[in-house]
C-alpha positions in Angstrom: 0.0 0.0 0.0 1.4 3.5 -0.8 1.8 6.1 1.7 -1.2 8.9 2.3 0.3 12.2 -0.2 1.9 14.9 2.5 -1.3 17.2 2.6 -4.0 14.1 3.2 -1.3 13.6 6.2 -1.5 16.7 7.7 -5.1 17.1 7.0 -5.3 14.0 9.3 -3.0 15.3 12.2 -4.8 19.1 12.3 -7.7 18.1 14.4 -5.9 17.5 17.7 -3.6 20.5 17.2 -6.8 22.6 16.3 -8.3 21.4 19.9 -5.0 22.2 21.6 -4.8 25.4 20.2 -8.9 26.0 21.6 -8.0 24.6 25.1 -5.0 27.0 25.0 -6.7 30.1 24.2 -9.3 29.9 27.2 -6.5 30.1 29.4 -5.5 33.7 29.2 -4.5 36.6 31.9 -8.1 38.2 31.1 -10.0 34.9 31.8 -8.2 34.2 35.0 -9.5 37.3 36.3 -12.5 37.4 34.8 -13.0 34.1 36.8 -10.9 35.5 40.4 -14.0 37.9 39.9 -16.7 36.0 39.4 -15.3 33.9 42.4 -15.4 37.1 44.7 -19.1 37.7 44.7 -19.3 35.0 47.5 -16.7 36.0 48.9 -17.8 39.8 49.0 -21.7 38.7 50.3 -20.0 37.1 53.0 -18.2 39.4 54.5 -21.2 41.9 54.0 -23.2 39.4 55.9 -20.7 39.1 58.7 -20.3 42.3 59.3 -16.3 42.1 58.0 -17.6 45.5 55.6 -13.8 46.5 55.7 -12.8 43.9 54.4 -15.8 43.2 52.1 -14.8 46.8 50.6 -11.6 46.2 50.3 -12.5 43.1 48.0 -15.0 45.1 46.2 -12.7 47.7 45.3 -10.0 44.9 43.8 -12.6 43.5 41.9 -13.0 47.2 40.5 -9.8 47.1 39.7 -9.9 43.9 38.1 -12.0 45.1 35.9 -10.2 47.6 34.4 -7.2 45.6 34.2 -9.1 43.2 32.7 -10.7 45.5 30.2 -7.2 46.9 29.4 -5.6 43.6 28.8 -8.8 42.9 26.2 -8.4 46.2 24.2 -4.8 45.0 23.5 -6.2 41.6 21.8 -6.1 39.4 24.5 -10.2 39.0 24.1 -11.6 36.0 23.7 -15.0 34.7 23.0 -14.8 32.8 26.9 -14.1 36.5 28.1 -16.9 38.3 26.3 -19.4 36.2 28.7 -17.6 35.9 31.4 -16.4 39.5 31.8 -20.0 41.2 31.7 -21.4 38.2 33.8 -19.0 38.5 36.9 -19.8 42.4 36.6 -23.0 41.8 36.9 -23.5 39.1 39.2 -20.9 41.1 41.7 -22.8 44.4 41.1 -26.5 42.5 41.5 -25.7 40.8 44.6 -23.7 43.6 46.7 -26.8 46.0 46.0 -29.7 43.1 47.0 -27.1 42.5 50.6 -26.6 46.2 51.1 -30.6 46.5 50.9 -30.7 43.2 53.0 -28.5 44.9 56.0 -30.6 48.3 55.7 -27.2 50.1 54.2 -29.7 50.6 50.3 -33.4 51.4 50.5 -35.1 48.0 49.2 -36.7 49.6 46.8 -33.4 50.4 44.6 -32.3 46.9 45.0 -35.5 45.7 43.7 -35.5 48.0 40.7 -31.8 47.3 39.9 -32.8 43.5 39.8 -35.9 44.3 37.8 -34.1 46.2 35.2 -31.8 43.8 34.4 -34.3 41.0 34.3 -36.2 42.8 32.0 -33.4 43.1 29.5 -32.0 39.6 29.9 -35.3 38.1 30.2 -36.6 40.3 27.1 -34.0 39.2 24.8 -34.1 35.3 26.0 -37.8 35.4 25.3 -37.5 37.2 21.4 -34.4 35.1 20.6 -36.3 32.0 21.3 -39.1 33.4 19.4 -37.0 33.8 16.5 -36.9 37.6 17.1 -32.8 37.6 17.6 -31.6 40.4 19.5 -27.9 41.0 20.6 -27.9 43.5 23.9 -25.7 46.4 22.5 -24.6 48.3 25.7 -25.7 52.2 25.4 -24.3 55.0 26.6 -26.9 56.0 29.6 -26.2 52.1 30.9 -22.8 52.8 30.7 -23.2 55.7 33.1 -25.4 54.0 35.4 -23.0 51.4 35.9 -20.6 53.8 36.9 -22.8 55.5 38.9 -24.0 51.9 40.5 -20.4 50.9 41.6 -19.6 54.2 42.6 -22.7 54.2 45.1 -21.7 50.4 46.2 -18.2 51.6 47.0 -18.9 54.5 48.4 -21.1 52.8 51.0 -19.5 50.5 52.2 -16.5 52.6 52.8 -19.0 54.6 54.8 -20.2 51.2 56.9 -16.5 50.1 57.2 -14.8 52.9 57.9 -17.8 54.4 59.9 -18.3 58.1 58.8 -21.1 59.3 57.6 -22.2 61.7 54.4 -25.8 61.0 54.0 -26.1 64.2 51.2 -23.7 62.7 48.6 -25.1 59.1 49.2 -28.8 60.2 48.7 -27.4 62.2 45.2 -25.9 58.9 44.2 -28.9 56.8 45.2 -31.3 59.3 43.1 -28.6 59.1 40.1 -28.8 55.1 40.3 -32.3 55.7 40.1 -32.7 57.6 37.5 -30.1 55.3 35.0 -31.7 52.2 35.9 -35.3 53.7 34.9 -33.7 55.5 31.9 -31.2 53.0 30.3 -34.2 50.1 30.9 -36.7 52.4 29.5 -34.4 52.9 26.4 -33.3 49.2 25.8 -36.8 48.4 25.7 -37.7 51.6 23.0 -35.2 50.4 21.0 -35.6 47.0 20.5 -39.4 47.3 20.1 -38.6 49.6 17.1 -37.0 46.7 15.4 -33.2 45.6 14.5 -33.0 48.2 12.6 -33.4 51.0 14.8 
């Protein structure tokens, strides 16, 4: 029997370097902290829940900066399709939870917690619903959500340095609570305009 030509042979052989090459590229800098972040929401609750809020800060404020190490890292091609979930997902999930125990210990009025939940349901549960519909829908981030973001972990931050660190500033907290507010109620309002005008809009 003659030998397979060189190119059937390599044809053969690609498949298992094609998988290594996959396996490899999950395992990136941004991944690993996208995943150190996801794994800090527990962490953070905890110490909420305990009462260790300096310490529940302090992990807050790395996951922060995770972040935009993270985000940094991405820009500069490190960005992978693992990443683009998880990233946004850990956000969330850290954001989402510190506001629902901060409501749950009195430090957030309930009623912010539940309309930061309900937003975000809305959206996520919106587009689940019209892409199995048939009515696909990618969630496009706009500028008014990126603000309230901000404005989100700024309030989060801000107080619980306040319950760690145990000074008070009631003004600038209810300006950041009415600014949360207002983006939640806003950017949700606007994700639902726009994808009720249609993909095109």
């Amino acid at each position: 029997m003659r030998p397979l030509p060189t190119a059937l042979r390599r044809t053969h052989y690609a498949p298992p370097m094609d998988r290594q090459v996959s396996r490899s590229a999950i395992l990136t800098v941004p991944n690993a902290i996208s995943l150190a972040r996801l794994c800090a929401v527990p962490a953070t609750v905890w110490l909420v829940v305990i009462g260790a809020l300096r310490a529940g800060f302090c992990l807050f404020l790395a996951a922060g900066l995770s972040d935009a190490l993270d985000g940094y890292l991405a820009r500069r091609g490190a960005r992978t399709n693992l990443g683009a979930v998880l990233d946004p997902l850990a956000d969330k999930l850290l954001l989402v939870s510190v506001t629902i125990v901060l409501a749950a210990i009195a430090r957030l009025p309930d009623w912010l917690a539940i309309l930061v939940v309900f937003r975000d349901v809305l959206i996520v549960g919106g587009a689940l619903v019209l892409n199995f519909l048939g009515h696909y829908v990618t969630i496009r981030p706009l500028l008014l959500s990126k603000i309230n973001t901000a404005a989100l972990v700024t309030l989060l931050a801000f107080v619980l340095m306040q319950a760690g660190f145990g000074f008070i500033m009631p003004g600038l907290t209810g300006v950041l609570i009415v600014l949360v507010a207002a983006t939640t109620i806003g950017s949700g309002a606007l994700y639902v305009w726009r994808e009720a005008r249609g993909p095109h809009a």
